[in-house]
N, C-alpha and C positions, 0 to 999 in steps of 0.2 A: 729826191733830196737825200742825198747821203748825211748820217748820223755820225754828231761827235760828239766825242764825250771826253772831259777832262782827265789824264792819270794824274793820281794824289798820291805821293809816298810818303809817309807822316814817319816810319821809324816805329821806338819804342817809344810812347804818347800813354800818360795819365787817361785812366776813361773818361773821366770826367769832361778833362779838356778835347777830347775827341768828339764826345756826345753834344759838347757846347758847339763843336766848330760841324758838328753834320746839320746840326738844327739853324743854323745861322746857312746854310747853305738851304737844306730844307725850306725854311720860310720863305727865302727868293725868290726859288723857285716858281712858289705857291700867290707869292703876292705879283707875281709877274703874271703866271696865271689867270689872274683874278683882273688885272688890268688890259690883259690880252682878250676877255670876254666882254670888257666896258667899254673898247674899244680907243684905249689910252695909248696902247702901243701895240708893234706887230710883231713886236719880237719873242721869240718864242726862250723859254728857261733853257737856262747849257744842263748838260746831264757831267756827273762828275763820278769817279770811281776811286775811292781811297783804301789805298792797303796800310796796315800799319800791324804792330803788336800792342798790349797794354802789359803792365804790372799784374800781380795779382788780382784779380777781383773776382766776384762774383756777382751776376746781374739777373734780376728775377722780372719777368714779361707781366703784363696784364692779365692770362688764364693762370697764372702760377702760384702755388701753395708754398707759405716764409716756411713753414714748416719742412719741407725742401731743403734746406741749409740745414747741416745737421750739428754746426759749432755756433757757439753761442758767441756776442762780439768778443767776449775776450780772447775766445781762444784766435778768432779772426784777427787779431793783433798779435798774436802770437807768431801765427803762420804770415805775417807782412802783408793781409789782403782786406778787400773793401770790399761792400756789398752796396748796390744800388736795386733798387725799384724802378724798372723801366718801364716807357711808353710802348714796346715791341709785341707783336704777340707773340705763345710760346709761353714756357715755362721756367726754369733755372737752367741758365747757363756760366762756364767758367771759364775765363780769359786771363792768357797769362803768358810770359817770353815763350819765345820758341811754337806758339802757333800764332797760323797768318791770317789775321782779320780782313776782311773784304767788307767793305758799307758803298754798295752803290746808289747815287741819289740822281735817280732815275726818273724824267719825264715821262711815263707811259704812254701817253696822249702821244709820242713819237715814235712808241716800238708798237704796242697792242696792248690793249685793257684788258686784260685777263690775269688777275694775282695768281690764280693755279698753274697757268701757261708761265709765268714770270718765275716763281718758285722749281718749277720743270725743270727751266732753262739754266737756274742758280746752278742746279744740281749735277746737272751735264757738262758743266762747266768742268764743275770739282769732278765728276764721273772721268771725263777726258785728259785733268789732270794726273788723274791718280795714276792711269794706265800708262801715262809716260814715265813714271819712277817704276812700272812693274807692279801697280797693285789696281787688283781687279776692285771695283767700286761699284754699288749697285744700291737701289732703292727698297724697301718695305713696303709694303700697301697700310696704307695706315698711318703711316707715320714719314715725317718732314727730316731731309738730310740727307747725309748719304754715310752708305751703310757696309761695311766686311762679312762675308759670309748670309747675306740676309736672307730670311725664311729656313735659317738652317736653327738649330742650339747654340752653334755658337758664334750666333752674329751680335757686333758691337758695330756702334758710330765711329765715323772718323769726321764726322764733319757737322756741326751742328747749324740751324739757319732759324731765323725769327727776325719779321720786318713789319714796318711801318708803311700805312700808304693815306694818304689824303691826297684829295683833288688828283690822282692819279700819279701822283706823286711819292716816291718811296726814301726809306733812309733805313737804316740797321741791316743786317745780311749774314755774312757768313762767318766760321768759326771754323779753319781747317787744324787738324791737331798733326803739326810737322815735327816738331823737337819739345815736344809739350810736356812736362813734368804732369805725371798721369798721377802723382801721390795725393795734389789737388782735388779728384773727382771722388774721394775717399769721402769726402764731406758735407757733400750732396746728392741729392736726387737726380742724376743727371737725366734735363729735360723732363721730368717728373716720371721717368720709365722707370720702377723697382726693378724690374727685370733685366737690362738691357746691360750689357760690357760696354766700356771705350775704350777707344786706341790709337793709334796717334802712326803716323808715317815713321816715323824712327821704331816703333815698336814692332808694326809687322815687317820690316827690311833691317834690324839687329845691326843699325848703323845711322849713326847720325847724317840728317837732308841737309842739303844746302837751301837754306829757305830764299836768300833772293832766285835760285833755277826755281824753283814752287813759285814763288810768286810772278816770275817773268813767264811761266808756262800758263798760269789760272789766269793772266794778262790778255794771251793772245788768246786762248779760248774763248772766252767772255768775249771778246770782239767779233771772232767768228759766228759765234752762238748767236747774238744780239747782231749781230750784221751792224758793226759801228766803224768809225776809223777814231784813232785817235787824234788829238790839237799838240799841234806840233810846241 
């Protein structure tokens, strides 16, 4: 059986309404799921992959400390940004124009049950993206994402990841930083590492990305990677 998976382009999207429209997808999923084990139907949940950007925001995961955010809401009004408390795990992350959001809502029970192996896979993705614009992309032990110069002094993120999974089912994902105004991460704890730099595809190559080539490139990998085709 060859796997398909829906491509979603949302654009520049509210988090909010983004998070509304993953979880309204998410629970299908899940309640199809559920009916697929009572023996109500044979059909199996569609898997969907949405790229999009947001507004400012900032969103804090279930392991994460508010303390993390280092502006209090006013000044969060000042700089035109929001803050939510998320379902995701993962610590403080920040989402804003010019980086490319990836939320895929993932039947697992279709690829393989393994969140470690699924997170790998995320990572490989953006690993194999990166190296098509020229920038070498690599992991830390220890820690989730993908990373510039890593195990060196001077490695920083370029790509943050924190997801959701029930009944083998996933929704929240990825955070690549392509044209990413980096004055944002001034604010926070990013991912709760004190120690840790960010940086963003336009920062290491000293030249603004075309983020639809990024995201038509983190497109086809993810397909390769996950062995899927997409619905025409």
């Amino acid at each position: 059986m060859t796997r398909k998976v829906n491509y979603i382009h949302k654009g520049l999207i509210d988090y909010k309404e983004g998070w509304d429209y993953q979880e309204t997808l998410f629970k299908a999923a899940i309640d199809l799921k559920i009916d697929l084990r009572d023996g109500k139907t044979e059909e199996l949940p569609q898997n969907h992959l949405i790229f999009c950007e947001h507004p400012h925001v900032y969103t804090l995961g279930k392991s994460g400390a508010e303390t993390n955010l280092l502006i209090s809401e006013e000044a969060l009004k000042q700089y035109g940004a929001q803050f939510y408390k998320i379902n995701r795990g993962g610590d403080i992350t920040y989402h804003g124009p010019g980086q490319l959001v990836m939320y895929p809502i993932f039947d697992l029970d279709q690829f393989f049950t393994d969140i470690h192996k699924y997170m790998r896979f995320l990572e490989e993705a953006v690993i194999l993206t990166l190296s098509e614009f020229g920038i070498k992309g690599g992991r830390v032990e220890g820690l989730t994402g993908v990373w510039i110069d890593g195990g060196t002094p001077n490695e920083r993120k370029i790509c943050a990841m924190g997801v959701k999974s029930s009944r083998w089912v996933t929704m929240h994902g990825i955070a690549l930083n392509v044209n990413t105004d980096m004055s944002y991460f001034n604010h926070m704890v990013p991912c709760g590492i004190v120690d840790k730099a960010v940086t963003s595809m336009e920062k290491e190559l000293n030249q603004e990305i075309d983020l639809k080539l990024v995201e038509k490139a983190l497109k086809i990998n993810m397909a390769n990677i996950f062995d899927f085709d997409y619905i025409d």
